[in-house]
N, C-alpha and C positions, 0 to 999 in steps of 0.2 A: 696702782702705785706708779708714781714717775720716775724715771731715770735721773741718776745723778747729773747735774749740768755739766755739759761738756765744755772744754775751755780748748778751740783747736790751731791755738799757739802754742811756742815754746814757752813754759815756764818754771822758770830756775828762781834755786838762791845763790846770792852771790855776798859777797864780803869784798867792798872797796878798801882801799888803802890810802891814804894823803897821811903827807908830811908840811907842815906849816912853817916858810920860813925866816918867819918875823911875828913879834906879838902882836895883838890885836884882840878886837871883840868882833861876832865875825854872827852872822845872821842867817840860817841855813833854810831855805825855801824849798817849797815843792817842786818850784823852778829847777832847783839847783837838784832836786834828786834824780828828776826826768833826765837833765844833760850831763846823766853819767858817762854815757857812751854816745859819740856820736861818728856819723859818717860825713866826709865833705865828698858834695857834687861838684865844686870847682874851688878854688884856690881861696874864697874871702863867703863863702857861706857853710851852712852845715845844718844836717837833719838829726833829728835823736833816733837812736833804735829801738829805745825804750815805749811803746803803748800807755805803760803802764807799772807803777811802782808800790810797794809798799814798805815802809820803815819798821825792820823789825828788832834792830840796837842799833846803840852808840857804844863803842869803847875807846877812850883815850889813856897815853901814858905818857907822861912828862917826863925828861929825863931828870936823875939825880943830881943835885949841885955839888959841884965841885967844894971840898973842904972847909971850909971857914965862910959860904955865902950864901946867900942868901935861900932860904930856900922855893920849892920849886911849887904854884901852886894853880889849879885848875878847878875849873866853876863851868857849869852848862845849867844852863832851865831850861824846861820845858813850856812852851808855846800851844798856842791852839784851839779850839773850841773846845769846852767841857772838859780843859784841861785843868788841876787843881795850882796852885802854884809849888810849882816843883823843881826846888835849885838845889844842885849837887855839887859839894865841891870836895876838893881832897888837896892835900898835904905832902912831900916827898919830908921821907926824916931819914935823916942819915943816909946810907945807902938805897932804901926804898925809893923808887920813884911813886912819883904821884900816879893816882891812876883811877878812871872811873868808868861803869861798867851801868849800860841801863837802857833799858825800853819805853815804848811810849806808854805813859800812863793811863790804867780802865776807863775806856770810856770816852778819851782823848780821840778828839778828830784827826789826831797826827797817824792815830791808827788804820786810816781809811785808805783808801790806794788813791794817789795821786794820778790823774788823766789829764793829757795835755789841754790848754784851755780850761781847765776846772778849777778854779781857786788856785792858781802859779804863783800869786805873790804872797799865800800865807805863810809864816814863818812855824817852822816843825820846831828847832829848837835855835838857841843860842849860846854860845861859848866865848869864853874868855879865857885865852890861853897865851904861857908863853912862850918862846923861839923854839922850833926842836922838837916838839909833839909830834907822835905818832895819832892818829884819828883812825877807826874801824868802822864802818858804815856796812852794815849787813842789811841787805832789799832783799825780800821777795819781787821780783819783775815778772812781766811778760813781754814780749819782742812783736815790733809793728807788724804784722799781718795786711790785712787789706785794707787800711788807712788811709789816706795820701799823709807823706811825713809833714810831720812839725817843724818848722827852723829853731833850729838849736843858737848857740852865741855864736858869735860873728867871729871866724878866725881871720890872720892876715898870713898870708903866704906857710895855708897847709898845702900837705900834698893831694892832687885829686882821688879818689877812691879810697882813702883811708878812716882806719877806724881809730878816733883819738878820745882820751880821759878827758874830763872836763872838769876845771877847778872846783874843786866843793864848795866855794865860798864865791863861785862865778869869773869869768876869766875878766871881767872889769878889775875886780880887784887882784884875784890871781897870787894868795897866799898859801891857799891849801891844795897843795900843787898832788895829783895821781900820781901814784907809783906802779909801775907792773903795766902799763900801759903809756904809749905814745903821746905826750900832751900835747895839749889844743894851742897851738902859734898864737 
């Protein structure tokens, strides 16, 4: 009989937090999971401390529209190898904000753990969203260990030694900005 595999990093789950603050249609990469967290070694570069990710939800909520306007409405599909075509979208009525709540679909390559260098530019999902949403990103991770790190995006005038969030949607475009955490300059 074999023993269970041992896995001799840290590994957690965590639930990220972004707030978006402008609409758009926004393209969510394995890229962009891996540069959740990063550390800078000097002032205009940055490593991830992420190994290793896996997407295990999405939850968004739109706020409620104010009185008489228009209302509030949010859309994601699902991406990926051997993924089915899978778009969700939801409605805010009345007081209710809009709001949707989902995992990668059986089967779906999105369910695979992303490792740096391994397929970075596939898209896990995508979203169309308006000003004001909350977004919930729950990974299973694991933390670099004996790697050499990966460069993360490119900051400008972070501090050295710091550990800072990294836009969901990548700090080019710099929409779905981290909450609960130091953002990326």
């Amino acid at each position: 009989m074999q023993p269970p595999v041992f896995v001799p990093t840290l590994c957690l789950s965590h639930t990220f937090r972004y707030l978006n603050s402008a609409l758009g249609s926004f393209n969510i990469t394995r890229a962009n999971i891996l540069n959740s967290l990063l550390l800078t070694p000097t002032a205009v570069t940055s490593v991830r401390l992420l190994q290793a990710a896996r997407l295990k939800s999405v939850e968004i909520w739109g706020n409620a529209p104010a009185l008489g306007s228009s209302p509030t409405i949010l859309q994601m599909e699902w991406t990926g190898e051997n993924s089915p075509s899978t778009f969700l979208s939801d409605t805010s009525m009345g007081v209710r904000p809009a709001h949707i709540r989902s995992s990668p679909p059986p089967s779906s390559s999105n369910r695979w753990w992303s490792i740096s260098g391994s397929s970075e530019t596939d898209v896990l999902f995508s979203l169309v969203l308006p000003a004001n949403c909350v977004i919930d990103v729950t990974l299973e991770l694991r933390l670099v260990e004996t790697e050499p790190p990966t460069a993360g995006d490119v900051p400008v005038g972070a501090t050295v030694g710091k550990i800072y969030g990294d836009y969901l949607d990548g700090i080019a475009s710099g929409i779905l900005v981290p909450t609960g955490l130091a953002v990326l300059p």
